[in-house]
ZAMARGU-4260 file (C-alpha; in steps of 0.2 Angstrom, whole numbers, plus 5000, padded with zeros to 4 digits):
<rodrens>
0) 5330/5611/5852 | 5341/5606/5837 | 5341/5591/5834 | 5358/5582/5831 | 5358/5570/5814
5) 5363/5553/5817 | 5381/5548/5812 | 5374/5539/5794 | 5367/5556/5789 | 5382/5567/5787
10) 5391/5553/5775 | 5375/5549/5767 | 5375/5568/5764 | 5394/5570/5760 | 5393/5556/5746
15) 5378/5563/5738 | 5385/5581/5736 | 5401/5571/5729 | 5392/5562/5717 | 5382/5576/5712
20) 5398/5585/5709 | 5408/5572/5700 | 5390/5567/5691 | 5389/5588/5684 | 5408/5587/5680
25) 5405/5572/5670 | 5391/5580/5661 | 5401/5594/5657 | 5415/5585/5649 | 5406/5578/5639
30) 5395/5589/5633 | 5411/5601/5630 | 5423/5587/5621 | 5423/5577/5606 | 5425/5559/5605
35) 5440/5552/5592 | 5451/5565/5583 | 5446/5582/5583 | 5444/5589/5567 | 5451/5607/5563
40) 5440/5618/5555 | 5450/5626/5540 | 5451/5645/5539 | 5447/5645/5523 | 5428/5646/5514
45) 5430/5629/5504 | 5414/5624/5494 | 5411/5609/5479 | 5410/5612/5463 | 5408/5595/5454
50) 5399/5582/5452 | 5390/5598/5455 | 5392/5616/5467 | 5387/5613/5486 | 5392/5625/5501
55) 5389/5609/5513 | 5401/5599/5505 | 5392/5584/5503 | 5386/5574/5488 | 5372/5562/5488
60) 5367/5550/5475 | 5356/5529/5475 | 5372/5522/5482 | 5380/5536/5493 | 5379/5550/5505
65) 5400/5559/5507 | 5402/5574/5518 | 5417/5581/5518 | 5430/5592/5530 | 5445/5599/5520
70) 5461/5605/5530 | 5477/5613/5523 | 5485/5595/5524 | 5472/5582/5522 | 5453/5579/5516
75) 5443/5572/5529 | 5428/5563/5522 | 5413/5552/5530 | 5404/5540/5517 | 5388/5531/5521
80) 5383/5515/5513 | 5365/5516/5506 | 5367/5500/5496 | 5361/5483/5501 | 5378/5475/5498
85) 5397/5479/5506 | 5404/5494/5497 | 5425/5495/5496 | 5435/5511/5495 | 5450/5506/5484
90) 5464/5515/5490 | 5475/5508/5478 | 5469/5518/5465 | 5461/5534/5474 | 5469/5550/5466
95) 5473/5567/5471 | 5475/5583/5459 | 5482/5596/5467 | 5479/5617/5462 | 5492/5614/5449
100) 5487/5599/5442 | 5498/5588/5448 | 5491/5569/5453 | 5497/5562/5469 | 5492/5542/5476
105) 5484/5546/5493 | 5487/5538/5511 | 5472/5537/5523 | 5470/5536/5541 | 5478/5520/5544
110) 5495/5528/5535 | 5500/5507/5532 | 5507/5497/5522 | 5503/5481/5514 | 5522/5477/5513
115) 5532/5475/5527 | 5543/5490/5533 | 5543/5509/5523 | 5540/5511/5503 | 5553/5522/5495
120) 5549/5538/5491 | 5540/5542/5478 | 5532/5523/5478 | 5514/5519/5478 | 5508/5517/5495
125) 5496/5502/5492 | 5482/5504/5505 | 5472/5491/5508 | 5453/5493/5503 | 5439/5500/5515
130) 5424/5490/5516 | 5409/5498/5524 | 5395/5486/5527 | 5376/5490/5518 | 5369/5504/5529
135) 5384/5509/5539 | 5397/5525/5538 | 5416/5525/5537 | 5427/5540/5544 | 5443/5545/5536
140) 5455/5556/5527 | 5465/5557/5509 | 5480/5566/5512 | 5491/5566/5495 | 5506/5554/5496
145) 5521/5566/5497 | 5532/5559/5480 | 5549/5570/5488 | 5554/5572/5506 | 5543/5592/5504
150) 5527/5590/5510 | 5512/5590/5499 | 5496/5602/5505 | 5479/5600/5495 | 5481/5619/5495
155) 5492/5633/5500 | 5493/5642/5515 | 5490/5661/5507 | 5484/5667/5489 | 5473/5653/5490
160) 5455/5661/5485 | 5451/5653/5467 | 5463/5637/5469 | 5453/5620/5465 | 5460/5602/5468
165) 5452/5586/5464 | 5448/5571/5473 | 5443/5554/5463 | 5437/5543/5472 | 5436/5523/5466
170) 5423/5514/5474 | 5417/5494/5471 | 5397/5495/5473 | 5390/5477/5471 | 5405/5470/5461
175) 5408/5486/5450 | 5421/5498/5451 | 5410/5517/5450 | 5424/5532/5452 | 5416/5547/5460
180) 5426/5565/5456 | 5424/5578/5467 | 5430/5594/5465 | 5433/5609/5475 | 5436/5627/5476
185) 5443/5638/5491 | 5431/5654/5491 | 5441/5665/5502
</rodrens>
């Protein structure tokens, strides 16, 4: 004789093979996608070559740990605070050198300005500083600050293998202004 389930049981079944489904979807999104921006890996072989020569792209040193992720347009860079004090990027004064030598004022993430409404072209950009508390990381970009309406790229598209551009990096460590240079080469 089968037996006939009682009315509860169907729904009690139906809802937890719906929440299993939506539960298993959930933990395939996430596993699957990233949180934030997506950063696009460059299809060039890009490595550091000073302070000193690192395929990882990252430098450590007493004060800082940087990784960094370079695309055609914009150098993405993580820094972490190892200090006991606040640290402060100065955007004011961060500099990028471009495959010909040329310096550019940088914009960040935020792509702001301190003064109300557009700078004029070719103006400094004046960024207000980062400050990233004692143990703690900030997330962010350097894209050169194009001085003419044509676009600046930190390097070019083709014929690129052997090109180097330049990063210096102002920081204020525990009341005192240390610029970090980073340089880089594309590889391939």
């Amino acid at each position: 004789m089968i037996s006939n389930p009682s009315p509860g049981t169907y729904n009690n079944n139906m809802y937890s093979k719906i929440f299993l489904l939506g539960f298993s979807l959930f933990c395939l999104l996430c596993g699957c996608a990233t949180f934030g921006k997506k950063q696009q890996v460059t299809e060039h072989h890009i490595r550091l070559i000073k302070p000193f020569t690192s395929e990882e792209l990252r430098f450590e040193d007493e004060s800082i740990l940087i990784r960094f992720t370079p695309e055609r347009k914009k150098l993405y860079l993580t820094l972490w605070n190892k200090t006991q004090a606040p640290m402060k990027i100065l955007w004011d004064e961060v500099r990028f050198i471009d495959p010909e030598g040329q310096s550019h004022w940088v914009l960040n993430k935020q792509e702001t300005y301190r003064e109300v409404g557009m700078a004029a072209m070719g103006a400094h950009p004046l960024l207000d500083p980062s400050i990233i508390p004692p143990g703690t990381s900030h997330g962010d970009y350097a894209r050169p600050y194009p001085e003419t309406p044509q676009e600046v790229y930190i390097y070019p598209e083709k014929d690129a293998k052997g090109c180097r551009f330049t990063l210096s990096l102002p920081l204020e460590i525990n009341e005192r202004t240390k610029v970090y240079t980073f340089s880089f080469e594309v590889m391939d």
